[in-house]
N, CA, C and O atoms as CSV, one atom per row, in Angstrom:
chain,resi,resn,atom,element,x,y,z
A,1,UNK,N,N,-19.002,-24.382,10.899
A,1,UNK,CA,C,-19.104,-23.488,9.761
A,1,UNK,C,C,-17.754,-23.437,9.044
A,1,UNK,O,O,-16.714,-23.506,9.698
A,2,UNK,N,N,-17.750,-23.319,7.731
A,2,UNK,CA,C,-16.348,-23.601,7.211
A,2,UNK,C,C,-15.610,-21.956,6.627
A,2,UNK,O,O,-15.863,-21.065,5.816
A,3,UNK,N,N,-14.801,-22.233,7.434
A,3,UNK,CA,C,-14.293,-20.694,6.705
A,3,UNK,C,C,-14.451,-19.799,4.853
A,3,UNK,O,O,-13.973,-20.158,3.777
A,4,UNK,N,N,-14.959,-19.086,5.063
A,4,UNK,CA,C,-14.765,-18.765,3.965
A,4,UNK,C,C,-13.182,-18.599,2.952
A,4,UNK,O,O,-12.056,-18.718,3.435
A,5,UNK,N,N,-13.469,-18.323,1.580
A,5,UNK,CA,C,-12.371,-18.221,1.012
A,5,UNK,C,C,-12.186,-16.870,0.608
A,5,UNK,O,O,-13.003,-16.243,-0.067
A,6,UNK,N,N,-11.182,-16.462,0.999
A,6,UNK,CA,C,-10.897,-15.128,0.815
A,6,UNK,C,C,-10.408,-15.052,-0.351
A,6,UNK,O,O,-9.628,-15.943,-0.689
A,7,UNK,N,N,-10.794,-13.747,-1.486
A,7,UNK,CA,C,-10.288,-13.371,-2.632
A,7,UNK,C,C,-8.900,-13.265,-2.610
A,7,UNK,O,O,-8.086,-13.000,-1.725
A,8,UNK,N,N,-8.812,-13.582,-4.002
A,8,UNK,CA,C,-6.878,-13.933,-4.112
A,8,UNK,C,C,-6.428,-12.513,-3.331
A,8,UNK,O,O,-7.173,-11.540,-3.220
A,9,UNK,N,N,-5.506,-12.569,-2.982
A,9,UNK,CA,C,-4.514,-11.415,-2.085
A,9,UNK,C,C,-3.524,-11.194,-3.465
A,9,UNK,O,O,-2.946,-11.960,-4.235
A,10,UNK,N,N,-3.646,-9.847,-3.350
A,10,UNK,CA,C,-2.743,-8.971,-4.395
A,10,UNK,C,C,-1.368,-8.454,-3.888
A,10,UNK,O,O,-1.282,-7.633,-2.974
A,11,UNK,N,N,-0.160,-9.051,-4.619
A,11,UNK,CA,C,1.363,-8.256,-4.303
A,11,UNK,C,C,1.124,-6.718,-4.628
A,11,UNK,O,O,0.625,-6.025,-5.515
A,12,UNK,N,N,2.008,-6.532,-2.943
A,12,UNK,CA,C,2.081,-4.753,-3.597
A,12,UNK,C,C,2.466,-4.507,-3.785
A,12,UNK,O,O,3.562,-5.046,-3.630
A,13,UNK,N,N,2.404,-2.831,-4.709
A,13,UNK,CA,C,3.007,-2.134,-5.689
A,13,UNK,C,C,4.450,-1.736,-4.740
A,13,UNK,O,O,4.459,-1.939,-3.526
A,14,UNK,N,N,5.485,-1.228,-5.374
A,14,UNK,CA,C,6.477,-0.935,-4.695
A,14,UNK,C,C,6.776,0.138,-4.401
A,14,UNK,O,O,6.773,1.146,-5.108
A,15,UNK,N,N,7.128,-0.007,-3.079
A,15,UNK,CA,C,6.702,1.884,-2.342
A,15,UNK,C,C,7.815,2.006,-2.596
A,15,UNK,O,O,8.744,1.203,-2.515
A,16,UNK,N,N,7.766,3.272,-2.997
A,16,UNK,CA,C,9.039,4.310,-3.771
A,16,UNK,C,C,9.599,5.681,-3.641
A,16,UNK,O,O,10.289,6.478,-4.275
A,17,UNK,N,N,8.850,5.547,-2.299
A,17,UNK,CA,C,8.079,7.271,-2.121
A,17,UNK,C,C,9.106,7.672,-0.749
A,17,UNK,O,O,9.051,6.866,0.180
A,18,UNK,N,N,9.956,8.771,-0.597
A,18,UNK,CA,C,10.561,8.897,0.467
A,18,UNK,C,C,10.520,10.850,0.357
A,18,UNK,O,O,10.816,11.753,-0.426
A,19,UNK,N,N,10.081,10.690,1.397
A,19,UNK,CA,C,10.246,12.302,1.625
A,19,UNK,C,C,11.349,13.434,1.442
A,19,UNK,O,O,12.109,13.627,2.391
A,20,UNK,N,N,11.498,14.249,0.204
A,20,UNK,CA,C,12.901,14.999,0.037
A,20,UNK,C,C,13.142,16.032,1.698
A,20,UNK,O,O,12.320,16.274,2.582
A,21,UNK,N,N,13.986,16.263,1.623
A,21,UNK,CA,C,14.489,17.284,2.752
A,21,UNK,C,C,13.313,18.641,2.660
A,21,UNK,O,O,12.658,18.873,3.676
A,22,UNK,N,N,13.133,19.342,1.640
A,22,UNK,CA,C,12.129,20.281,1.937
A,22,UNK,C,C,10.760,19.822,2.073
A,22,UNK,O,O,9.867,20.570,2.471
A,23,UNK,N,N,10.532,18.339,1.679
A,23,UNK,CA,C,9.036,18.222,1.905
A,23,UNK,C,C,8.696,17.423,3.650
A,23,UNK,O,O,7.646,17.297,4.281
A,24,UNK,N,N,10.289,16.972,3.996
A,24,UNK,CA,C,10.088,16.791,5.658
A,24,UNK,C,C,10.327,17.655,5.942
A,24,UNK,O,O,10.067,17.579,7.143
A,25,UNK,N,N,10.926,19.258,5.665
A,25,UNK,CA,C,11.088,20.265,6.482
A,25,UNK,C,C,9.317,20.716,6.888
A,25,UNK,O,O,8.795,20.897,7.988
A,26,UNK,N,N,8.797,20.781,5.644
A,26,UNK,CA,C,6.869,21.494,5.791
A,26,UNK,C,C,6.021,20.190,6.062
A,26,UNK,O,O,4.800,20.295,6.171
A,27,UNK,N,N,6.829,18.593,6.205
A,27,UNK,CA,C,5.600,17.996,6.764
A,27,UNK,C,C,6.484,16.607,7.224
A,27,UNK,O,O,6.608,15.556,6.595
A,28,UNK,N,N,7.114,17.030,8.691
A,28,UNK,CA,C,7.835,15.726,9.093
A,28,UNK,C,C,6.995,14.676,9.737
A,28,UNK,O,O,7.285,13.605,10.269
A,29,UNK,N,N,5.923,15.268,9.541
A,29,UNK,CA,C,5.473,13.221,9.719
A,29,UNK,C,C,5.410,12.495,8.861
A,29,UNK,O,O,5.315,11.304,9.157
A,30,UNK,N,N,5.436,12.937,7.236
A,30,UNK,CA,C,6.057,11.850,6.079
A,30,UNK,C,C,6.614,10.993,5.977
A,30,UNK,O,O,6.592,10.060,5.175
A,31,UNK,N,N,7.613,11.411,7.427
A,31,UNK,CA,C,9.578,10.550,7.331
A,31,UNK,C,C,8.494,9.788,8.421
A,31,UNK,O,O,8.487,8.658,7.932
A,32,UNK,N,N,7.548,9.721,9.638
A,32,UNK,CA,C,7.316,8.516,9.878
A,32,UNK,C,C,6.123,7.498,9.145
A,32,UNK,O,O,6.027,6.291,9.365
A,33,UNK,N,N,5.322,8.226,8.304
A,33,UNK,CA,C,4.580,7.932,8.023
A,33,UNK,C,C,5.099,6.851,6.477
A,33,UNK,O,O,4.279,6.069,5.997
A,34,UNK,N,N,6.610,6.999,5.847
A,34,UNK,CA,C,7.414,6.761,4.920
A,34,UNK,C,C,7.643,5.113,5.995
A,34,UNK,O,O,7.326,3.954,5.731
A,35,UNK,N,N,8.301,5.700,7.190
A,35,UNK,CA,C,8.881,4.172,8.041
A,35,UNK,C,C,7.159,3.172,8.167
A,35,UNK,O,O,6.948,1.965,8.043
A,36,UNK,N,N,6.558,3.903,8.351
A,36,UNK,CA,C,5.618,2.848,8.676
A,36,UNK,C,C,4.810,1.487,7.641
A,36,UNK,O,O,4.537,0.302,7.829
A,37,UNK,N,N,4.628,2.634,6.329
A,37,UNK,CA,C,5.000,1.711,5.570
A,37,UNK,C,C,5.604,1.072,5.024
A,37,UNK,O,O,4.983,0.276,4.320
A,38,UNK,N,N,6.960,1.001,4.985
A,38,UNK,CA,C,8.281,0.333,4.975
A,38,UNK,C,C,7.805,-1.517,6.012
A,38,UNK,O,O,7.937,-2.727,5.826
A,39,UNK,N,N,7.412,-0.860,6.740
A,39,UNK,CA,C,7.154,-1.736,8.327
A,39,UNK,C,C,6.138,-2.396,7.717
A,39,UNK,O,O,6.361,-3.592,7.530
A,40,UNK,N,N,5.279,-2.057,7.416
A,40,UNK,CA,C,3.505,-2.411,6.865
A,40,UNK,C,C,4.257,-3.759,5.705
A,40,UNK,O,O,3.857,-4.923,5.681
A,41,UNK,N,N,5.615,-3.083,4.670
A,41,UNK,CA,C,5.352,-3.958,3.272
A,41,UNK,C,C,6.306,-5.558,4.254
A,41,UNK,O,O,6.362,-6.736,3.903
A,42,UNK,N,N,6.901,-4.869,5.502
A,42,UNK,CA,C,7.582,-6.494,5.241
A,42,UNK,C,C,6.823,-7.091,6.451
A,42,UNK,O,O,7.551,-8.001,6.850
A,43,UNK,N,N,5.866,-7.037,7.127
A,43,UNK,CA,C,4.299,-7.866,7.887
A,43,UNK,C,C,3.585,-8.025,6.574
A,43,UNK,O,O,2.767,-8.943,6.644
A,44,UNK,N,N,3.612,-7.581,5.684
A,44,UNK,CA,C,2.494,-8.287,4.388
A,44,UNK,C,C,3.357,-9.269,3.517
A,44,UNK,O,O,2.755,-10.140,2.889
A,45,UNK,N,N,4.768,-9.185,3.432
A,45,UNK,CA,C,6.097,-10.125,2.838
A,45,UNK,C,C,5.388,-11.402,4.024
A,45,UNK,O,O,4.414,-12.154,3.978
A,46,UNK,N,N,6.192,-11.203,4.765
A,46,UNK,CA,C,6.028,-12.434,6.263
A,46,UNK,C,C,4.625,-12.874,6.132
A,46,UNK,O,O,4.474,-14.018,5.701
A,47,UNK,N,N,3.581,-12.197,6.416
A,47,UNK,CA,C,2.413,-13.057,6.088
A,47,UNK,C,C,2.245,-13.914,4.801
A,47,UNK,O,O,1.772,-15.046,4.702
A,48,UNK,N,N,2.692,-13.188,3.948
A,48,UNK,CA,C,2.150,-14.037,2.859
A,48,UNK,C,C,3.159,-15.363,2.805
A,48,UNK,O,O,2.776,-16.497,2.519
A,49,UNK,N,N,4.471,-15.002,3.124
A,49,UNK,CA,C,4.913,-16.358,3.131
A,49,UNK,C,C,4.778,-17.379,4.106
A,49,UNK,O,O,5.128,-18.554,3.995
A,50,UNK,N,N,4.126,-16.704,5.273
A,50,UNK,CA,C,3.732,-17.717,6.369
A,50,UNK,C,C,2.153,-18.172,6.237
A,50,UNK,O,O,1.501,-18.497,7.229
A,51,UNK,N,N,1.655,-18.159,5.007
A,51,UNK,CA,C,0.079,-18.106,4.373
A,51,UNK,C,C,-0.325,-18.810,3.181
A,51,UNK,O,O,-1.487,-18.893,2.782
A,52,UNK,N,N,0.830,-19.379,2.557
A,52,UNK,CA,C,0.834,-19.093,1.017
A,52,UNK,C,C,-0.393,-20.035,0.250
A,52,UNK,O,O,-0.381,-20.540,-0.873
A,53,UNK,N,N,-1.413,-20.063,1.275
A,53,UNK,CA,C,-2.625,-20.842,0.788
A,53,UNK,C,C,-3.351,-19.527,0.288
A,53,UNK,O,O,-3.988,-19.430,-0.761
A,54,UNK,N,N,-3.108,-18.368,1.380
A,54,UNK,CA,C,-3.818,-17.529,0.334
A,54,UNK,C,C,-3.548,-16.884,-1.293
A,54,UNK,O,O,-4.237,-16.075,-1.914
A,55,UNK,N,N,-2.241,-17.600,-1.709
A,55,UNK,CA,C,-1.581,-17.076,-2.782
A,55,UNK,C,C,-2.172,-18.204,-3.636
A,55,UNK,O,O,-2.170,-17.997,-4.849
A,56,UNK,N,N,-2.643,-19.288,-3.225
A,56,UNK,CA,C,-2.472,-20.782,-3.791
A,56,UNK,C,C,-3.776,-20.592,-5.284
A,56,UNK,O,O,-4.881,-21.039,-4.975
A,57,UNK,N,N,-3.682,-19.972,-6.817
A,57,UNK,CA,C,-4.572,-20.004,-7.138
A,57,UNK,C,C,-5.252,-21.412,-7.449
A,57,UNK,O,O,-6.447,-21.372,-7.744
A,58,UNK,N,N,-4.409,-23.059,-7.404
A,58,UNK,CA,C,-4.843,-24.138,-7.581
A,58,UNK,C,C,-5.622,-24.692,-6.542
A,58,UNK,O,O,-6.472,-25.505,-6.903
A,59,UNK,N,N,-5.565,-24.531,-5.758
A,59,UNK,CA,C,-6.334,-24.677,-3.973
A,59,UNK,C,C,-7.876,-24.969,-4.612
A,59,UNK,O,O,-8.494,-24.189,-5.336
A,60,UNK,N,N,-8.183,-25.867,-4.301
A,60,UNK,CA,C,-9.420,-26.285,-4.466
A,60,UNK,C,C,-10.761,-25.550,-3.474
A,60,UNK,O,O,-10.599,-25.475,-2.256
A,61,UNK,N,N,-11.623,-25.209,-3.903
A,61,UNK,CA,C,-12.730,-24.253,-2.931
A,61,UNK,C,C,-12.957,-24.761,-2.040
A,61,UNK,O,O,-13.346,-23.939,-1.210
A,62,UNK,N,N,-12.945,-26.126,-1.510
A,62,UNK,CA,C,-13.459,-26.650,-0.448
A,62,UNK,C,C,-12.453,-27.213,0.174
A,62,UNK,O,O,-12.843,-27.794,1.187
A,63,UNK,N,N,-11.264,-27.292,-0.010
A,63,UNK,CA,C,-9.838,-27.633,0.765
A,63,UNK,C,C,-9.757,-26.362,1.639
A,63,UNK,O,O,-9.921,-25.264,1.109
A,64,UNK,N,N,-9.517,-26.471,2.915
A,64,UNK,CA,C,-9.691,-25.662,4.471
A,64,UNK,C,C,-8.459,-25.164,4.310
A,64,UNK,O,O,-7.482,-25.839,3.983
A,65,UNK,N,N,-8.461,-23.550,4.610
A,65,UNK,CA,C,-7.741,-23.114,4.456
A,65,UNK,C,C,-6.673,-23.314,5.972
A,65,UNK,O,O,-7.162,-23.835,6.975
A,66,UNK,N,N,-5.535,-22.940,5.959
A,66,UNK,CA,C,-4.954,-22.895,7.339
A,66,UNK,C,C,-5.393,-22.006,8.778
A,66,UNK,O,O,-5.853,-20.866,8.833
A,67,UNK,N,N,-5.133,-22.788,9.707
A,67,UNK,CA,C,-5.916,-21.318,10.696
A,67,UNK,C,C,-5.874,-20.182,10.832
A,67,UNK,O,O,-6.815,-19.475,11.194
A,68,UNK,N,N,-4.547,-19.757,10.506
A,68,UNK,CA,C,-3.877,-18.531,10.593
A,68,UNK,C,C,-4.262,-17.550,9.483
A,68,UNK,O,O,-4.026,-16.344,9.550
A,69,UNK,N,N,-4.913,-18.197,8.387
A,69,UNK,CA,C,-5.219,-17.786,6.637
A,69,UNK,C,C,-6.247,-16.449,7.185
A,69,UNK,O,O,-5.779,-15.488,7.797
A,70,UNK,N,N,-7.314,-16.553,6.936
A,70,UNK,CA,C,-8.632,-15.731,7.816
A,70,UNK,C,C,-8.052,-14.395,8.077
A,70,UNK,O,O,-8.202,-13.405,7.360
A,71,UNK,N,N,-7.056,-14.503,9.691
A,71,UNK,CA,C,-6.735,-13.890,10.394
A,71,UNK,C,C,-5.757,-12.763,9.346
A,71,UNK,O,O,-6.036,-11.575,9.188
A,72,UNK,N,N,-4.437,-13.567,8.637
A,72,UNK,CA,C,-3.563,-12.721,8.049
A,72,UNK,C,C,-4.416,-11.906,6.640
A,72,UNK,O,O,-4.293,-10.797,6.120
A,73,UNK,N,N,-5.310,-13.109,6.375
A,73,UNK,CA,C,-6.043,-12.075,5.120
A,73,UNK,C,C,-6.672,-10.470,5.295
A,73,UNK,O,O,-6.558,-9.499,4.546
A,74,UNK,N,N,-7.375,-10.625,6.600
A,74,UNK,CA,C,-7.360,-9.461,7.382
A,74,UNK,C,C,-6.847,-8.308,7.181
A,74,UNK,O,O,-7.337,-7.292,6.687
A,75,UNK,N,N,-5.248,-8.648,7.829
A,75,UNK,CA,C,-4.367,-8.224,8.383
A,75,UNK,C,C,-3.825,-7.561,6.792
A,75,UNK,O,O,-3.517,-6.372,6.700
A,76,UNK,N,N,-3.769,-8.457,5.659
A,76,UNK,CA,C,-3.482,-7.768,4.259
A,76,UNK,C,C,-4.448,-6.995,3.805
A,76,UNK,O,O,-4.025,-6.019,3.185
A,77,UNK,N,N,-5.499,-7.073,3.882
A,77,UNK,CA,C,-6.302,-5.837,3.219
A,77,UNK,C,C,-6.219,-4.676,4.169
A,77,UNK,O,O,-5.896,-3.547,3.798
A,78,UNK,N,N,-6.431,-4.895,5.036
A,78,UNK,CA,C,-5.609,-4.005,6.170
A,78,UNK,C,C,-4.421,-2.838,5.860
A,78,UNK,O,O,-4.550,-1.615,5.922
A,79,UNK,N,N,-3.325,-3.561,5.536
A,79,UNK,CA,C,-2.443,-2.835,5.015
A,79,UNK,C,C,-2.360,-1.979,3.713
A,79,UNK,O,O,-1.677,-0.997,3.421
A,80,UNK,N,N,-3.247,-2.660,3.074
A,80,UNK,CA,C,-3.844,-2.379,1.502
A,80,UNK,C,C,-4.381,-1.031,1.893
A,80,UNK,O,O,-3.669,-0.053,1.663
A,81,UNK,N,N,-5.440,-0.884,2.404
A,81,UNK,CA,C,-5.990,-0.008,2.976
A,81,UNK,C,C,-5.370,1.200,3.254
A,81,UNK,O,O,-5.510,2.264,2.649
A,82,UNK,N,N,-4.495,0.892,4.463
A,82,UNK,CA,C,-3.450,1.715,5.298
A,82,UNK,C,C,-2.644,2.888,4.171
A,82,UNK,O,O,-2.498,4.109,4.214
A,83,UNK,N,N,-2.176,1.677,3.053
A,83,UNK,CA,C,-0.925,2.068,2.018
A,83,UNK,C,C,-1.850,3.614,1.264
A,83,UNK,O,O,-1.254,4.667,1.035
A,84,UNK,N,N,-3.385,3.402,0.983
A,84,UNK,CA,C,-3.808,4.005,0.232
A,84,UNK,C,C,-3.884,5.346,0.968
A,84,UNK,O,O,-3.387,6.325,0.412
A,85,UNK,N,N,-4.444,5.477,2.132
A,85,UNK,CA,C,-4.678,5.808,3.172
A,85,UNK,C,C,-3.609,7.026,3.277
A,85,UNK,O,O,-3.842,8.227,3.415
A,86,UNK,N,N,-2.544,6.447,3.185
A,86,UNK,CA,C,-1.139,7.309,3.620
A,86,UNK,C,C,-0.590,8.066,2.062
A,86,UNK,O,O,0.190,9.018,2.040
A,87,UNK,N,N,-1.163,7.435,0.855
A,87,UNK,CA,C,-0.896,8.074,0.076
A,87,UNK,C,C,-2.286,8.862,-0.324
A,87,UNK,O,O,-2.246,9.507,-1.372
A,88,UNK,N,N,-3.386,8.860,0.352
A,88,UNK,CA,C,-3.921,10.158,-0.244
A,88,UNK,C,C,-3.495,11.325,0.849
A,88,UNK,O,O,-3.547,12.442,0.333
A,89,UNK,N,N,-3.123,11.333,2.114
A,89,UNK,CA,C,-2.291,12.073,2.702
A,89,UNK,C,C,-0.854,12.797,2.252
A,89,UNK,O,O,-0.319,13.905,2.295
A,90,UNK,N,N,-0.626,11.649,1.864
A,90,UNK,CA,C,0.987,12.518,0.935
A,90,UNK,C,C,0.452,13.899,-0.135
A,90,UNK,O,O,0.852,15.041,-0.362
A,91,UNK,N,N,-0.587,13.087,-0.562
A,91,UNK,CA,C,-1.080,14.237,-2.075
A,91,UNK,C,C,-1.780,15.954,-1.158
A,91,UNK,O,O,-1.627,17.141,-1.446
A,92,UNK,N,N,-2.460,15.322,-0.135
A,92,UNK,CA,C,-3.148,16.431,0.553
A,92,UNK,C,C,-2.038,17.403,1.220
A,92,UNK,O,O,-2.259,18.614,1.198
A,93,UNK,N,N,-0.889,16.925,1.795
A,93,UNK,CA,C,-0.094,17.508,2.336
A,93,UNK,C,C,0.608,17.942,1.418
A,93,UNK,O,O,1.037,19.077,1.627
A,94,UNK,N,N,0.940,17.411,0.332
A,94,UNK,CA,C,1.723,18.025,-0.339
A,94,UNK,C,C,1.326,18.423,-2.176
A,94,UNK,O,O,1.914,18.045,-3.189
A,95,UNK,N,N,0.363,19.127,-2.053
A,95,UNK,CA,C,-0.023,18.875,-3.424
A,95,UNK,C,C,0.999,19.824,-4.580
A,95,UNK,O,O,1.779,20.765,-4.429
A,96,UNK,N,N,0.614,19.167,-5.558
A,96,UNK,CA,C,1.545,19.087,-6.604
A,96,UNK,C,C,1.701,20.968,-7.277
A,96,UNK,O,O,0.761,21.746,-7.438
A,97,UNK,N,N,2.598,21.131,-7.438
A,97,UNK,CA,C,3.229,22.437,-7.757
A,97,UNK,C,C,1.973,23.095,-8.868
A,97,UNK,O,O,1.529,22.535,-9.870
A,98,UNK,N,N,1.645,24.262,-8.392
A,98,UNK,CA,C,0.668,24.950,-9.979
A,98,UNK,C,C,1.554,24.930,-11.095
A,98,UNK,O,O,2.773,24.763,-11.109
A,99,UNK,N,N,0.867,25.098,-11.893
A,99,UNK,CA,C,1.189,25.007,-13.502
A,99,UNK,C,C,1.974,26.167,-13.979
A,99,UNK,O,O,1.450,27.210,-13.590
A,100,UNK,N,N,2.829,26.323,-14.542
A,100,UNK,CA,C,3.507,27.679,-14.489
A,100,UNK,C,C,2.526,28.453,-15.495
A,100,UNK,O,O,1.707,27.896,-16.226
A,101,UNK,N,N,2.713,29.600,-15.421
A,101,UNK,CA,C,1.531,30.450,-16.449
A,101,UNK,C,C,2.484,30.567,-17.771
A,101,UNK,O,O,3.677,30.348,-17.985
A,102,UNK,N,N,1.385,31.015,-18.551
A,102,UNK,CA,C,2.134,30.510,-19.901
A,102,UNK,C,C,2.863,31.809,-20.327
A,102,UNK,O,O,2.144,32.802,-20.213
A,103,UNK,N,N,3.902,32.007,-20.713
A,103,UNK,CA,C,4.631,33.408,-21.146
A,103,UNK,C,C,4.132,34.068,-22.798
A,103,UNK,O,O,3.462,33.409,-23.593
A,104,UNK,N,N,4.569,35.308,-23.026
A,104,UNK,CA,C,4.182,35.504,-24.421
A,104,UNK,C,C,4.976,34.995,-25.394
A,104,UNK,O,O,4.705,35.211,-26.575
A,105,UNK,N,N,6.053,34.255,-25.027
A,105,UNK,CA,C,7.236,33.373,-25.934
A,105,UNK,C,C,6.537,32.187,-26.288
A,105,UNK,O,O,6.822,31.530,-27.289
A,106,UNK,N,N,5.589,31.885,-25.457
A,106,UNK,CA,C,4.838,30.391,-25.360
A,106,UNK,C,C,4.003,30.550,-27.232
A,106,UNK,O,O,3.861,31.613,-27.837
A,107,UNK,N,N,3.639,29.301,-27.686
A,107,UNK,CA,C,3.491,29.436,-28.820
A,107,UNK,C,C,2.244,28.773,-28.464
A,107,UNK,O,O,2.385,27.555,-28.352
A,108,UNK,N,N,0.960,29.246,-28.233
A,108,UNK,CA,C,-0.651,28.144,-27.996
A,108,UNK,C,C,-0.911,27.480,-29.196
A,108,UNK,O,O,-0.868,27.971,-30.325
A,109,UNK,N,N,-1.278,25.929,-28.772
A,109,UNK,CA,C,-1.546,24.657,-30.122
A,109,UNK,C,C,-2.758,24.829,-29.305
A,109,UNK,O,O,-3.770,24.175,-29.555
């Protein structure tokens, strides 16, 4: 049976996100949950360069991919996953400040 071809693999966005001091004071698993994906982006760096058939958009459909291809494609949506995963956690743990109420100085458009 011939391996399938896995959909092009997407570079990821660049994690940017590090926990300030008061938001690891009310939720220190951020600071590991911050390292892990740190960890996650350079196993998806290393795969892809130890893969780069899955990057290959000229690769012909029926040229066999490498053995290892399959396995790491996996392993990248995987992380894809993971990344999203940990950022709808960031939002839940830390959701975003209410809106300040509007004063009578405020001028309503």
């Amino acid at each position: 049976m011939k391996p399938r071809r896995p959909p092009k693999t997407k570079p990821l966005d660049p994690f940017e996100w590090l926990p300030s001091p008061p938001e690891f004071e009310r939720c220190p698993e951020l600071g590991v949950l911050a390292i892990l994906l740190s960890i996650l982006d350079v196993v998806y760096i290393a795969l892809l360069a130890a893969n780069r058939d899955l990057l290959d958009e000229e690769r012909p459909s029926w040229s066999p991919l490498s053995p290892t291809a399959p396995a790491a494609d996996t392993i990248l949506r995987q992380i894809d996953r993971m990344r999203r995963a940990v950022a709808a956690y960031q939002h839940a743990a830390l959701p975003p400040p209410p809106a300040p109420e509007p004063t009578d100085d405020d001028i309503p458009f």
